[in-house]
N, C-alpha and C positions, 0 to 999 in steps of 0.2 A: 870411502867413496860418498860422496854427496847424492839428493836426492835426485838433480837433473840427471846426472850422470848413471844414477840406476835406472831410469827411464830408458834412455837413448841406451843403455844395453841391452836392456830389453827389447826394445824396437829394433835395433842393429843387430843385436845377435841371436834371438829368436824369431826374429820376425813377425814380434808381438803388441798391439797396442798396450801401452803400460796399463796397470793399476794404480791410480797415485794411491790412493787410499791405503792397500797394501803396505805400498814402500813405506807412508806414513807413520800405519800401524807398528811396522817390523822396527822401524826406527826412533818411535815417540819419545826414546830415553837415552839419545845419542847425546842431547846435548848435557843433562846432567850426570850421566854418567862415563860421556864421550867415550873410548875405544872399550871400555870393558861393557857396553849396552849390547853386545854380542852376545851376554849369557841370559839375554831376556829377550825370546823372539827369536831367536835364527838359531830354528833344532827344528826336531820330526813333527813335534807338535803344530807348529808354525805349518808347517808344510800340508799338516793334514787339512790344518783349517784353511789354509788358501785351496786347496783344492775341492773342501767342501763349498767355500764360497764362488771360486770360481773357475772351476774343474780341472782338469790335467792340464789346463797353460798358466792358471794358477798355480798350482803345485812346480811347472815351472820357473815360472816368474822369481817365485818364493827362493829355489833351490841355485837359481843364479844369482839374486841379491845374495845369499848365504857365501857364495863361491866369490863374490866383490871385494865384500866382506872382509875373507878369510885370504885377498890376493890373489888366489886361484888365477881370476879373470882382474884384468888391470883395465888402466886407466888409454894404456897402451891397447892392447886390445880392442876397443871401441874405436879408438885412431883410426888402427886398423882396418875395421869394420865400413867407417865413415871412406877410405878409401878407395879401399873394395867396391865398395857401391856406387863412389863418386865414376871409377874408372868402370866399372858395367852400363852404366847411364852413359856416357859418352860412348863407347863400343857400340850401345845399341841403335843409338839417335847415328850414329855413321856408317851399320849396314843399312840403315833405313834409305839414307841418303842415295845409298850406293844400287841399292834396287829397284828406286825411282830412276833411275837413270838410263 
């Protein structure tokens, strides 16, 4: 998963403004060591330090970049997500309509 896309699941699926810096950090060694930069960064360790920096939605953040990662959570999934929400924003903006009425 790319960096945008750790973002916007973050946002979409925690409902958390990202940390770019984080995702940054998790990933600094994606591109020269591309699919095996997973054994640098994304473990407990990681996790502690996102939390120590930036408390339990860091430790969050961290723990679903890890889950991206390892496919757990897809690319599919944030789809998902983005629709979810697209189709809740419409719902909402139409009982609104419906009670002015």
């Amino acid at each position: 998963m790319n960096n945008r896309q750790h973002l916007q699941a973050t946002k979409l699926l925690l409902g958390l403004e990202p940390h770019r810096a984080l995702h940054a950090f998790m990933d600094e060694y994606s591109r020269e060591l591309i699919g095996a930069h997973q054994i640098l960064r994304h473990n407990s360790k990681t996790l502690e330090f996102a939390r120590e920096l930036y408390g339990e939605e860091g430790e969050l953040e961290a723990a679903l970049h890890i889950a991206c990662d390892m496919r757990v959570v897809t690319v599919d999934d944030i789809q998902w997500a983005k629709t979810l929400r697209k189709g809740q924003g419409r719902r909402d903006s139409s009982s609104t309509t419906e009670k002015t009425k």
